[in-house]
N, C-alpha and C positions, 0 to 999 in steps of 0.2 A: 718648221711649222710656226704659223703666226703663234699659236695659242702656247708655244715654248716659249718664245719672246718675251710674250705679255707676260708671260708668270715669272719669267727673269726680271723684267723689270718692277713688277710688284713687291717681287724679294729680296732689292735691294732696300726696301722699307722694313726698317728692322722691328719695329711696333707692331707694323701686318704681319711679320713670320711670325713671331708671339703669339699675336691675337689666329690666326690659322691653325698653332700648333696647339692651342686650347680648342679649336672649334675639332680639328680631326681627333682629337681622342674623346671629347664629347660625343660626338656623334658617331665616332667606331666604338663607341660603347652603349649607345644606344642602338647601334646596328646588335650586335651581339644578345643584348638584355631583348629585343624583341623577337628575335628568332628563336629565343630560349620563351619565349612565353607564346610562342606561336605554335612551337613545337608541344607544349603542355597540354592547351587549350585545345589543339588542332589535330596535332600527331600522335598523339597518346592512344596506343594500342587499346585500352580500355576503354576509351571513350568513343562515344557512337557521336561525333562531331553533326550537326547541322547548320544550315545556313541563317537560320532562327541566335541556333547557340554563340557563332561565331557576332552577330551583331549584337547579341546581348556584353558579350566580351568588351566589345567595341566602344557600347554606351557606359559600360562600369569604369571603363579606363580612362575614357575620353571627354563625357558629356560635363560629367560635377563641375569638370578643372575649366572651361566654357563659361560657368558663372564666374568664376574669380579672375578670369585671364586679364578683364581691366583693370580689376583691381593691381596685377601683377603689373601693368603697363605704368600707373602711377609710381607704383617703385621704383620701376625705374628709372622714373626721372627723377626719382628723389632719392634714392642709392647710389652709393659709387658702384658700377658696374664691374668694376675689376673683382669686389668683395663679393658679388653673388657670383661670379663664374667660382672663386674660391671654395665659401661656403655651400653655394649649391652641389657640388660637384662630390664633398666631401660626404653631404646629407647623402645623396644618391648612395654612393658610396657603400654609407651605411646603411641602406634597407635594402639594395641588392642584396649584402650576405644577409638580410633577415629574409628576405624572397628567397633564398636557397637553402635555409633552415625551413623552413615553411614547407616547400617542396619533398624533402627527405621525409617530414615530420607527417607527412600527410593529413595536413587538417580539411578542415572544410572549403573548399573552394573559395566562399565570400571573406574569409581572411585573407587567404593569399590574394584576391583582390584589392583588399584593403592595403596590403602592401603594395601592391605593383601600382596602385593607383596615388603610392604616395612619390614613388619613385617620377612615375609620368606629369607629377602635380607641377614639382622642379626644373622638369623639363622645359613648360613655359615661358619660366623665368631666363633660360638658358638663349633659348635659339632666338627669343626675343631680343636681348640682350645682346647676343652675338652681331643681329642685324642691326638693330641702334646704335652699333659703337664702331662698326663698320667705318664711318663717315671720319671717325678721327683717326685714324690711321693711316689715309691715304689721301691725295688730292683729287678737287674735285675733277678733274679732267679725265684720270683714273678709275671714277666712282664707278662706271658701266662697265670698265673689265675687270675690276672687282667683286662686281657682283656678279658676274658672271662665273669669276675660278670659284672666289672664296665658298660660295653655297655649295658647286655644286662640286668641290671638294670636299666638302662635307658630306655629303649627298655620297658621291663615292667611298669616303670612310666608313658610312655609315652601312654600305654596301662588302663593303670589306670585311668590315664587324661582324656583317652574316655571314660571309665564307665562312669567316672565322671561325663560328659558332656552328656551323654546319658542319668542318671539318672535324671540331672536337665533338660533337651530340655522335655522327657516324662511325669517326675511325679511332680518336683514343680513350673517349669515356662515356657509355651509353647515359648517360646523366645529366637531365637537365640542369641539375642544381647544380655541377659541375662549371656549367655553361654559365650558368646567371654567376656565379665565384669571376667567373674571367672578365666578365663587365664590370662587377665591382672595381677590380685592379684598376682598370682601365679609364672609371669614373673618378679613382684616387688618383690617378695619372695626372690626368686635366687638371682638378685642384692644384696641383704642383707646378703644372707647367706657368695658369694664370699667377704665380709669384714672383713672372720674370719679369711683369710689365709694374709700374707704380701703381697705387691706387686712383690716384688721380686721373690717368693719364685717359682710359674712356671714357670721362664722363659720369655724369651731367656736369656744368658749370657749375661752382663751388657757390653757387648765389641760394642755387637750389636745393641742395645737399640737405635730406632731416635723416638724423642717424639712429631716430628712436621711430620707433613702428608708431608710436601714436600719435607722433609729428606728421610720418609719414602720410599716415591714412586719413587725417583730418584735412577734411575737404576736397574728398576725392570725389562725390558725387559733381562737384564744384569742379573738376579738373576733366573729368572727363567730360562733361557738356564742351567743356573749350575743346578737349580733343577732336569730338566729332567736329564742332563749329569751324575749326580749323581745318580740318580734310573738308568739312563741303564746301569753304571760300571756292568764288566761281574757278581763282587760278589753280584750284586742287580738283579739279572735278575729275580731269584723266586719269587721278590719282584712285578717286571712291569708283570710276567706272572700271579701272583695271582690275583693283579687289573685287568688284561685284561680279566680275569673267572669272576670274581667278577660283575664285570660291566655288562657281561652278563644275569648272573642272576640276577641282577637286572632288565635288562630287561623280563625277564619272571616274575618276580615279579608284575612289573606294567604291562604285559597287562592281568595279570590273574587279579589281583586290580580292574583292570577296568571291566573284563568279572563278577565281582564278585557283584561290582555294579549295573552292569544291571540286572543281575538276580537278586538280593534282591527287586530292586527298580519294576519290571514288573515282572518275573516269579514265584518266589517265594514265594509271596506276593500282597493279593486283596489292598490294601490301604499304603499311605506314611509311617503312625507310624509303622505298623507292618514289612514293608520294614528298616525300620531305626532300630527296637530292633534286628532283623535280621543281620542285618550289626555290630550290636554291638558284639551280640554271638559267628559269625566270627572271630571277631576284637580280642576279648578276646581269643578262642580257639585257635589261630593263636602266642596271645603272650604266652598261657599254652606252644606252642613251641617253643617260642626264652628262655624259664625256659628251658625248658629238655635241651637242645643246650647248655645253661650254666653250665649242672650239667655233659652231657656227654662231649664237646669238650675239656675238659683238661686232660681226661681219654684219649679220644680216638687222639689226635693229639701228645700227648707225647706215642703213644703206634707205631702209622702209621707214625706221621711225619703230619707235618703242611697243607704242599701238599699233602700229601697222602688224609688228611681229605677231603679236600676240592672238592678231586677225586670222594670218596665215597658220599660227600653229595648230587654233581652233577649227581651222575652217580643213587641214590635212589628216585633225583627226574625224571630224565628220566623216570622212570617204575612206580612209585608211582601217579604221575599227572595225567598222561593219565587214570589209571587204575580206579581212586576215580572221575576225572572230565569228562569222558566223560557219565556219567550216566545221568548227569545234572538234578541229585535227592540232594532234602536237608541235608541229612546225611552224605554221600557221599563228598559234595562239604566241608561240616564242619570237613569230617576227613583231605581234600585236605589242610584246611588252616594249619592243624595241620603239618601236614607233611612239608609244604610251610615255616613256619615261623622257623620249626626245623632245615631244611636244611639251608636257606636261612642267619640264624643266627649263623650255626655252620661256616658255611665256611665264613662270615664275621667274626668271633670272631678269627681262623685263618689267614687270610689274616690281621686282621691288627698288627698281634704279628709279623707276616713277617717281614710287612712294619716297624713296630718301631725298630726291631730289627734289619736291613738293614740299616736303615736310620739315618745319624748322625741329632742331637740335633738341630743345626742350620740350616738343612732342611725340620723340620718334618714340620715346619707349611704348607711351598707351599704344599710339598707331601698331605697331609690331602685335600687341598685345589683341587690340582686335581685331588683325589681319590674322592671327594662331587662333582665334575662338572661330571665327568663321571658314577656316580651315577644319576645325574640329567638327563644330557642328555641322558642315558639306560632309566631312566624313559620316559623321554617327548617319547621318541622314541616310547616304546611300547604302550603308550597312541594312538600315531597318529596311528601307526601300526593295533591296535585293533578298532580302530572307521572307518579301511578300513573293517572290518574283520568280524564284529559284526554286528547281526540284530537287530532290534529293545528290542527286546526279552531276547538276549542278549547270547542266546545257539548258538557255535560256534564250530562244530567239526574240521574243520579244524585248530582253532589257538590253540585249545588246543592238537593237535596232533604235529602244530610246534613249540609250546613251548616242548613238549617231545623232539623233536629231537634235539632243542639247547641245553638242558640239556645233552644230552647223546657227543653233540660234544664237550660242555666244558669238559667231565670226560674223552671223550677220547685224546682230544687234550695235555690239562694239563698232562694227566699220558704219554704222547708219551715226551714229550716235558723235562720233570722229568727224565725219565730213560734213555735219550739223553743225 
């Protein structure tokens, strides 16, 4: 298979195994830590879950960290990047096992909040970070099958993380906080594993380097005017037009997430376990499509062109969503993930070989940083959006007919805007 090849030759770059073997246990520990908080918030026999409750989760976790993410973007062009995969990883680390003392301890919900929301803060800095340091580990000839395995290895780890956590919440320990212990590990993993690369070795150029937070931060209103200025230069525009698609679909990502939730959790489903192995099945067939996305988007964006992909990904889910989800049959909704996580993945693996390729060295961290707020914010958005939208139940023809027609305006917009 071509997509063996390509990952044979990537891994002969002994900096990219490194830099991969921090990003997979990052992100299979963030698989795990979210299915354990999905399971609390969602699955919890006591809890009378809504589509309301579920997006209020969403804004407590997600929205805060939305205002700081540029500021996280400054960092890291002004961090060495090796030291926050380090430290961050270790911080997590540490407020996973206070998220699971939390859990046991039964407090008030807006604490454990408070933690998990310190956990997700970190996060940020993480997959940002991962994507900005990307470009030095490999050549640039490389860079688009890179971006292709690297994420969406991740994306699969992070996939995996939830088996993981499914298999342990079901068969050997009915305990969340059991669950959220095993991402801990998993986040002290990573810390260790980023020990193996130099500190120097991703980045930034040592010109830019301030090692004290108040170096760092001073004059970052100043730094991010150049960020944006720099992505709108006219030779970046494909780059702010791909994020602006981008962010959309993500919005239809999260409020189908959510439609997908309620229906495991009440339609699909007489009882909480069988709703939550249900969620997993999902979970998994959804990442079997960020694989094919990895094996087809280097074939197919080197054959159409980057934007072109991203045309066709949007423009398959317009007609594919509608067609698999408005049956709001179990089969059906499991080929819809398949299709969801395909498209969803190829046109991010796309979009971000844009963005690095657009983007000089000393801006990728902000850029990163406001490509994950506008990620965030597309989510919290469809979250609220779909708890207007959604009935109990969780069958929703209408938002699944307006997630079709955003789909079909990204693929039209993007290709008007292209051949413009």
């Amino acid at each position: 298979m071509a997509v063996v090849r390509d990952l044979r030759v990537l891994l002969r770059f002994r900096n990219f195994r490194r830099l991969l073997a921090v990003r997979l246990l990052s992100q299979g520990a963030d698989g795990v830590y979210q299915v354990a908080l999905a399971s609390y918030v969602v699955f919890s026999p006591e809890k009378q879950t809504s589509a309301t409750a579920i997006a209020s989760a969403m804004a407590i976790l997600l929205l805060p960290y939305s205002l700081v993410g540029p500021f996280a973007g400054v960092l890291l062009d002004r961090w060495r990047r090796r030291q926050v995969f380090l430290y961050g990883n270790l911080v997590r680390a540490l407020m996973a096992s206070v998220t699971a003392v939390l859990i046991v301890s039964q407090v008030p919900d807006w604490l454990f909040y408070v933690s998990a929301l310190c956990v997700t803060a970190v996060n940020r800095f993480i997959l940002s970070g991962l994507s900005a340091a990307l470009p030095r580990v490999v050549d640039a000839d490389r860079l688009m099958i890179a971006n292709s395995l690297s994420p969406t290895a991740g994306t699969l780890a992070a996939t995996a993380g939830g088996g993981l956590a499914f298999a342990v919440r079901l068969v050997v320990a009915d305990s969340d906080a059991a669950v959220v212990l095993l991402g801990a590990a998993l986040y002290l993993c990573g810390a260790l594993a980023s020990l193996r690369m130099s500190p120097e070795l991703l980045g930034p150029d040592s010109q830019l380097v301030k090692p004290r937070i108040g170096a760092a931060l001073a004059g970052t209103a100043r730094d991010l005017v150049a960020g944006v200025r720099h992505l709108a230069a006219p030779s970046r525009r494909s780059a702010a037009r791909a994020l602006g698609a981008m962010a959309l679909m993500r919005f239809c990502y999260g409020a189908l997430l959510v439609m997908l939730l309620m229906l495991c959790r009440y339609e699909f489903s007489s009882n909480t376990d069988d709703g939550l192995a249900l969620l997993g099945l999902a979970l998994g067939i959804s990442g079997a499509g960020f694989f094919a996305a990895a094996v087809v988007t280097p074939w197919a964006a080197g054959r159409l062109g980057a934007v072109t992909w991203i045309v066709v990904c949007a423009a398959a889910a317009s007609i594919l969503e509608p067609s698999l989800g408005l049956p709001f049959a179990t089969a059906p909704m499991l080929a819809a993930a398949f299709v969801l996580g395909l498209t969803t993945q190829g046109a991010k693996i796309a979009t971000d070989t844009i963005v690095q390729s657009s983007v000089e060295d000393g801006f990728r961290g902000r850029i990163f940083s406001v490509y994950d707020v506008l990620f965030n914010v597309a989510f919290v958005g469809a979250a609220a959006v779909a708890a207007l939208m959604l009935p109990p139940d969780g069958r929703s023809m209408p938002l699944v007919v307006t997630i079709g027609v955003i789909y079909g305006v990204v693929a039209v917009a993007l290709a008007r805007s292209e051949r413009q």
